[in-house]
Structures are given as structure tokens and as C-alpha cells.
N, C-alpha and C positions, 0 to 999 in steps of 0.2 A: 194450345196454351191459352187458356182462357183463368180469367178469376181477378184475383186480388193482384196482378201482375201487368196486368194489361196497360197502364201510364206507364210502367216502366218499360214495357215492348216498346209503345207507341214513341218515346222519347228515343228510342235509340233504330229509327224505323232504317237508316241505313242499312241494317244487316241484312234487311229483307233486299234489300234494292239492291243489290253487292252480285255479284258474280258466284257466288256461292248457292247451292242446289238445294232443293228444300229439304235434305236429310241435315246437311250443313245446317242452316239458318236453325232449324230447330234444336239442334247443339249445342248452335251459339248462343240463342236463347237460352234453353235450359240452364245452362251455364254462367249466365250473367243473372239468373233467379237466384239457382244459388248462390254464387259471391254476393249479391244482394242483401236474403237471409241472414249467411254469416257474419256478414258485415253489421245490418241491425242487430243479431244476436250478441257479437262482441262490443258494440256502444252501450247496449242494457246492462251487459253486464259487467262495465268498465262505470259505469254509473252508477250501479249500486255498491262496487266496489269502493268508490269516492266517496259515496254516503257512509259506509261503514266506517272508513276513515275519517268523516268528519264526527261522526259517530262514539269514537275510541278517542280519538283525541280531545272531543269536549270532554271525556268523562279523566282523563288524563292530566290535564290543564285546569282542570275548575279546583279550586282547594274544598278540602274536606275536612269537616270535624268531627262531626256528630259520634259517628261511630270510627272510633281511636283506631282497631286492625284494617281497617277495609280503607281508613284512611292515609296511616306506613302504607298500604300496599300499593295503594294508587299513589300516591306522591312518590315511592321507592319508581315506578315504573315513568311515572311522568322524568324524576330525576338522569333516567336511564336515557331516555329516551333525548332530554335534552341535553345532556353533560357525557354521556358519555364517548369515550374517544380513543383510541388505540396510541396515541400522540401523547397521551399521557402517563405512557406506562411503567414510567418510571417511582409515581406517587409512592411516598413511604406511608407509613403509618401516625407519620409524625404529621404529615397534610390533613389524613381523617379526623386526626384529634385534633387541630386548628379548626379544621369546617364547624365540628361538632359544637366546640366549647364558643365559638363565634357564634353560630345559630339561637343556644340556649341563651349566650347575652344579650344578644335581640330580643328572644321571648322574655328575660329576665326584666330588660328595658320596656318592652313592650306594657310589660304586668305594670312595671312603677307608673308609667301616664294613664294605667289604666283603659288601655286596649287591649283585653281580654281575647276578642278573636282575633287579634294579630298576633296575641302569644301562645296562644293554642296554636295558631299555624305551624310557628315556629317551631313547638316541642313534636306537631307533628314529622314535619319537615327534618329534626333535628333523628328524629326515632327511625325516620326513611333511610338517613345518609347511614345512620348502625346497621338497615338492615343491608344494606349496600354494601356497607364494609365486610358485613361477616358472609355475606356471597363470596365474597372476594377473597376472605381469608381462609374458604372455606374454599375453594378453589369451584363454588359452584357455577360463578360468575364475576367478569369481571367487565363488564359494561360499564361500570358508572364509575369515575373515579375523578377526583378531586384535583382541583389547582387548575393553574391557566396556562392557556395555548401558547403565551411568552415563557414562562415555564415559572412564572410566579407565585407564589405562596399566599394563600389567603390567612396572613396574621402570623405564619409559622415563624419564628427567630431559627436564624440561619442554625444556633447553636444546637438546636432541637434534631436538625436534620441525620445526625451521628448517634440520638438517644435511642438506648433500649427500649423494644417495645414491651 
């Protein structure tokens, strides 16, 4: 066993000094190359696994305008990713129409001061939480849903809770 291995023999030279026969020793060797191997091959590729994820989540997290579909699609997905929760399954429809009509009066507000790219956010964001909804209604998905972990209402009046959708 010679090569690219040999600091790692030489570091672990007990095995050789051991009571163990040279069929042994050479076993053990072999044996500690490969767990060696595997072990660098599983950190590489638990590293570029990492990258990939930091990778997805930049592209997830950064807001998007430019292009309106690709922008619902990443903010639908970033929403998922951040909001979404099984704890919450109780959400009516009456909560999506709260998020909804709250978002566009952000962007609504946003447009009057005159922050243009805070109001595009909005109506994108606002475009994301429909495509969210009609996954949902649609029984394609239901990942992302609305309201909070206290079980509070963002803006909804209690009265709304009982309305036809």
C-alpha cells in the first residue's frame, strides 16, 4: 500500500506494531483507505449539497420584478417555504382574502409615497399568495397558508370567519 495514502498509514502506524499478522495489518489498512475515501467523498458532497442550498435559497429570498411569471413563481415558492405550516390548517378563505386585500393596500400605499418598487413587490407578492391559494383550492397543494401560529388573523373581522366563499 503505497501512494496517496501513505501519511495516512504512517499516522495511524500502531496497526502495524499490533499483534496482528501481516495479512491482518494489510486489512486493516485497506480498510481505513476506504472509510477514509468515503468519508472525503461524503464531505464533498455534503458541500456542494450546502452550496446548492445556499444557491436556491438566494434565488428564493431576493424579490423579483422584472419578469411578472417567474417572479409569482419564486415569491409563491420562497412564501412556501417560509409560511408554510401544517399548524395552520385550519385557514378559511376568508384569511386568503385578508392577506390578499392587505398586501395590495401596501402596494396601493406604497404607489401613493411613490415607491414604485415597493409596490410592484407587493402586487407581486400579492399575485404569489393567489397562486398559493388556488394550489390549495385546488387540492394541488397545500404548503403555504395564511394566518398566525397564535391562530391570529391578519386584518380578518371575526364576522368574515362564517362568510361564504
Amino acid at each position: 500500500m503505497t501512494g496517496k495514502h501513505d501519511d495516512l498509514i504512517a499516522r495511524h502506524i500502531e496497526l502495524n506494531m499490533s499483534n496482528y499478522g501481516p495479512g491482518d495489518v494489510d486489512t486493516l489498512n485497506a480498510w481505513a483507505i476506504e472509510a477514509h475515501d468515503a468519508i472525503e467523498t461524503l464531505r464533498r458532497e455534503r458541500d456542494e449539497a450546502r452550496a446548492e442550498v445556499e444557491r436556491l435559497s438566494a434565488i428564493i429570498n431576493t424579490p423579483q420584478a422584472n419578469d411578472f411569471l417567474r417572479a409569482v413563481s419564486i415569491e409563491a415558492e420562497h412564501q412556501k417555504q417560509r409560511w408554510g405550516s401544517e399548524h395552520d390548517a385550519g385557514k378559511t378563505n376568508a384569511d386568503w382574502n385578508a392577506l390578499i386585500g392587505y398586501l395590495l393596500a401596501k402596494a396601493l400605499t406604497a404607489m401613493a409615497i411613490g415607491n414604485r418598487e415597493k409596490s410592484e413587490h407587493h402586487v407581486i407578492t400579492a399575485a404569489a399568495v393567489l397562486k398559493n391559494w388556488h394550489a390549495t383550492v385546488t387540492g394541488q397543494n397545500n404548503e403555504m397558508r395564511p394566518g398566525y401560529a397564535d391562530g391570529g388573523h391578519p386584518g380578518v373581522i371575526d364576522t368574515l370567519e362564517g362568510s361564504p366563499t
